[in-house]
C-alpha positions in Angstrom: 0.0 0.0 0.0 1.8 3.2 -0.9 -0.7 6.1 0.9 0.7 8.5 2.7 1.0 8.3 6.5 -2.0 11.2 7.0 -4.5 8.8 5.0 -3.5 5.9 7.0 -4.0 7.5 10.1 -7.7 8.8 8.4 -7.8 5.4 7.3 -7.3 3.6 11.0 -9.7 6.5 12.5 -12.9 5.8 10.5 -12.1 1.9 11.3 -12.5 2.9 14.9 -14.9 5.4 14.5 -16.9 2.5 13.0 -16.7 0.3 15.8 -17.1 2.9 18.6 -20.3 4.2 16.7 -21.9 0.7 16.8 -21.2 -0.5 20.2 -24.2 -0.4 22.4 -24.4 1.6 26.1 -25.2 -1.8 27.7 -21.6 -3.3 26.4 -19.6 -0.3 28.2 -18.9 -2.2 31.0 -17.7 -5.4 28.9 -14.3 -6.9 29.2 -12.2 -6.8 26.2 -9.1 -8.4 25.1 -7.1 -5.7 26.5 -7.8 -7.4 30.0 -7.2 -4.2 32.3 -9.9 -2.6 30.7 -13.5 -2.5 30.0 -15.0 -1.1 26.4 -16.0 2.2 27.8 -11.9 2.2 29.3 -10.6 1.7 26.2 -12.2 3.9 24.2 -10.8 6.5 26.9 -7.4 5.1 26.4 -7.9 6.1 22.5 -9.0 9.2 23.5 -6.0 9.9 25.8 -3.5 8.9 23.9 -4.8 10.7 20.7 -4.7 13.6 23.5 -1.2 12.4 24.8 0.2 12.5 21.5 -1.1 16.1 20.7 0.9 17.1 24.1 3.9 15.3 22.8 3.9 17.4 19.4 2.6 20.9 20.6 4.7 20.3 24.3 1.2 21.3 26.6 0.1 19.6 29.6 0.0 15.4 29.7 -3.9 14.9 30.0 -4.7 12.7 33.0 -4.6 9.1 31.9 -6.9 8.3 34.8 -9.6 10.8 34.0 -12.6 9.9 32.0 -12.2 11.7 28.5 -15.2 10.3 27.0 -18.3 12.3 28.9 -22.2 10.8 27.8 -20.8 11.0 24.1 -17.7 8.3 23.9 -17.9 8.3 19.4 -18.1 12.4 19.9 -15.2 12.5 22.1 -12.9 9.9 20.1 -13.5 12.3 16.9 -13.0 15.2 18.7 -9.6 14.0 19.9 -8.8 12.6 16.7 -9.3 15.5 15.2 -6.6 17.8 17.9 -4.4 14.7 17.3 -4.8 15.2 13.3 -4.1 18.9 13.5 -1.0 18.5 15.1 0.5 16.2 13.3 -0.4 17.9 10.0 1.6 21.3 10.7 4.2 22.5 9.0 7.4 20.6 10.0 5.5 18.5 12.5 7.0 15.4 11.0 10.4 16.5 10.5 11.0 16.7 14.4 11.6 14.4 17.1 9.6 14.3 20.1 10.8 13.3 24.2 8.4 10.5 24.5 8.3 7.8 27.5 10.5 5.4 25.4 13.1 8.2 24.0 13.5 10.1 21.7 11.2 9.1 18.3 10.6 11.2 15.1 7.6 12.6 14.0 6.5 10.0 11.3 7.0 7.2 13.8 4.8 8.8 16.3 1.9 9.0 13.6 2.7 5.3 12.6 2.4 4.8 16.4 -1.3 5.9 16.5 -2.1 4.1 13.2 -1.1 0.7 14.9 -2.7 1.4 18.3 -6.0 2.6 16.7 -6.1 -0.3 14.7 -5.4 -2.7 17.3 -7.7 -1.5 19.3 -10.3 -1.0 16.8 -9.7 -5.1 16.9 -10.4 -5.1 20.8 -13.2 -3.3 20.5 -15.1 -5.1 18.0 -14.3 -8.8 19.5 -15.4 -7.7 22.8 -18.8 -6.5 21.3 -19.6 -8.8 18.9 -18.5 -7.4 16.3 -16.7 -8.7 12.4 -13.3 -8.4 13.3 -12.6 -8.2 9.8 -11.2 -4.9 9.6 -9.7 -3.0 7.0 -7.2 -5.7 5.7 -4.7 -3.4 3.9 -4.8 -1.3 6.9 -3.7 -4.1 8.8 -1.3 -5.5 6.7 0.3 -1.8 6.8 0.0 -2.2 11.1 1.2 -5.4 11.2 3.9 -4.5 9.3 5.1 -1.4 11.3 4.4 -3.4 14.5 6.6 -6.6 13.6 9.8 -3.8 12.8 8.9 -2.3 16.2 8.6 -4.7 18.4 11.1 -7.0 20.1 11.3 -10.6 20.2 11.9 -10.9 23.6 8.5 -8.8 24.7 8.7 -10.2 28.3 9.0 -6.5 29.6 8.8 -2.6 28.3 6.2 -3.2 26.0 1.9 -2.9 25.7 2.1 -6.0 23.7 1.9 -9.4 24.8 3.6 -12.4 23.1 2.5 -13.4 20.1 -0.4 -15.8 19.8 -1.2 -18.3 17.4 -3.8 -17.1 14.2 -5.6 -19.7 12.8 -5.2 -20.9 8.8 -7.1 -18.2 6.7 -7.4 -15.7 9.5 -7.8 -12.0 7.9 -5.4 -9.4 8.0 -6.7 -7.9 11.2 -7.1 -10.8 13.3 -3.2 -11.6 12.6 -2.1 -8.0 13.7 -4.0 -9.1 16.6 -2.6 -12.3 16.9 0.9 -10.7 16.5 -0.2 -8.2 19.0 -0.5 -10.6 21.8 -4.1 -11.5 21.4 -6.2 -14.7 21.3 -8.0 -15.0 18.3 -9.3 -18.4 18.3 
């Protein structure tokens, strides 16, 4: 797939804006594979980190991690995030600097990759815990799998979100591989 990084990024935003918009009130309080977190929780955790990375580029205030992001409208508060976290990336130069994250230093396209992969990954959660095809996007997720497999270690026994990588059954899609790869059961 040869799009440029901003249309990924739209791309991996309308996947999750998909599966946000279709999850019902009554499966907020679900478990999903992300086991520290209920759906409602991580839909705040894409909110915050779209938030987290629009601190990292402009250099404002870390938004509280532990704060409920979403209000009574989670789908309205994941685009409106989204949206900051667009914005800031798409300035001038924006991706020709580095930025101090929590793992180092990283440069600007890798930071955008970063929220391409976690969207879409979670995207995946999100839809398996409610029900949902988690037949997402499969060029999307060939182009997440790919950026996750150069990123991540071998060896992901410690410093990493990601688990070890599970087993994906013969014909799974593209998504439910970046899953796999990702540390979840998709079985």
């Amino acid at each position: 797939m040869t799009e440029n990084p901003f249309s990924q990024f739209d791309r991996s935003t309308a996947v999750a804006e998909q599966v946000i918009g279709a999850i019902r009130r009554d499966q907020f309080d679900d478990p999903t594979p992300c086991t520290d977190w209920s759906v409602r929780q991580l839909i705040n955790h894409l909110v915050t980190a779209n938030l987290t990375f629009v601190s990292i580029l402009t250099g404002g205030p870390r938004p509280d991690p532990e704060r409920d992001h979403l209000g009574g409208d989670p789908l309205a508060a994941f685009r409106a995030a989204t949206l900051e976290a667009r914005a800031a990336f798409v300035v001038e130069g924006a991706l020709d600097r580095t930025y101090p994250t929590p793992f180092g230093q990283r440069p600007g396209p890798l930071l955008l990759t970063m929220r391409v992969v976690d969207t879409t990954v979670h995207a995946w959660d999100l839809a398996k815990a409610t029900g949902q095809s988690t037949d997402l996007d499969p060029e999307l997720a060939e182009v997440a799998l790919s950026a996750l497999r150069a990123a991540l270690p071998a060896d992901r026994s410690g410093g990493t979100p990601f688990g070890p990588e599970q087993p994906a059954p013969a014909g799974a899609t593209a998504a439910d591989r970046l899953a796999a790869f990702a540390g979840r059961a998709v079985g």
